[in-house]
N, C-alpha and C positions, 0 to 999 in steps of 0.2 A: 313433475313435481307432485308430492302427494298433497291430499286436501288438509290434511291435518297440518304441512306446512303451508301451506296457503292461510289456513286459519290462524293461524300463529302471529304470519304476516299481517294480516288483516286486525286482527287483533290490536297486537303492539303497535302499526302505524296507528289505529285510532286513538290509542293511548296519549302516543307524543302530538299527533292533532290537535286534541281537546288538551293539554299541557299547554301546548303552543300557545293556542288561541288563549285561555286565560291567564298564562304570564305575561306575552307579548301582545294580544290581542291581532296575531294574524298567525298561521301558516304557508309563510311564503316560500317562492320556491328555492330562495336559499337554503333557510333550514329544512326545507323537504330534501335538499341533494347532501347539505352536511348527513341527517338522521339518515337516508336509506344508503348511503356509502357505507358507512358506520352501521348498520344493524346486518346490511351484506356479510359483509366481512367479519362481521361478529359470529352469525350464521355458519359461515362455512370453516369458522375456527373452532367452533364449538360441535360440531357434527352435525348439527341443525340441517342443514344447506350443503348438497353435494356443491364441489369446485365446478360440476356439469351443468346442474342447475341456476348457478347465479346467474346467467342473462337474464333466465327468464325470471326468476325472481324479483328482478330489478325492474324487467317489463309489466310485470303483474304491481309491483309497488308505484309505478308511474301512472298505470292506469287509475291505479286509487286516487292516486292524486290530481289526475286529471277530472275524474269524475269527479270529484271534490268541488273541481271549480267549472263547474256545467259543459266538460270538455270540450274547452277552447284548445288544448292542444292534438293537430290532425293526428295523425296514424306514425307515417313516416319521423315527425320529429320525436314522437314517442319512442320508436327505435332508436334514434339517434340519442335520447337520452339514459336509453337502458344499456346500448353500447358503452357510455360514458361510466354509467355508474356501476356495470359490471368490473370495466377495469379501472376503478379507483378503488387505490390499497388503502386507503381513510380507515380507521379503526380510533373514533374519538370516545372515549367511554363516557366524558360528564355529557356530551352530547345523548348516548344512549340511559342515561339515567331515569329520565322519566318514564321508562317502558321497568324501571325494575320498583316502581314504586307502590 
């Protein structure tokens, strides 16, 4: 994956982060697996994001989110969760609205 889409990623999940947190007042990991299902998949429809690259993608947006929260989640379940989110076909757009703001 190149840097430039990593920063993209890094980017935009900070976006809907800080969204989160001041409408809802948290980033949980609800809306963290709605948003990165949905920016996935946005990504690799848009040419963003090779169809190659969404695992890692999704493992790279896990870790942010781990590290988010003093990474309480080990290694292993972080895979298990970028498995998940690589093959979910989610594409919710008002979910991705806040990264177009």
């Amino acid at each position: 994956m190149k840097d430039t889409t990593k920063e993209t990623l890094r980017s935009d999940f900070e976006k809907m982060m800080r969204h989160a947190l001041q409408k809802n007042g948290d980033f949980g990991f609800h809306i963290f697996g709605d948003y990165a299902a949905s920016v996935l998949n946005f990504y690799v429809g848009s040419s963003i994001l090779g169809l190659a690259e969404k695992r890692e993608a999704a493992l790279f947006l896990a870790s942010l989110y781990n590290t988010g929260i003093n990474n309480v989640i080990n290694q292993q379940d972080l895979q298990e969760i970028a498995d998940v989110l690589a093959q979910d076909p989610t594409l919710n757009y008002q979910v991705l609205a806040p990264i177009f703001d």
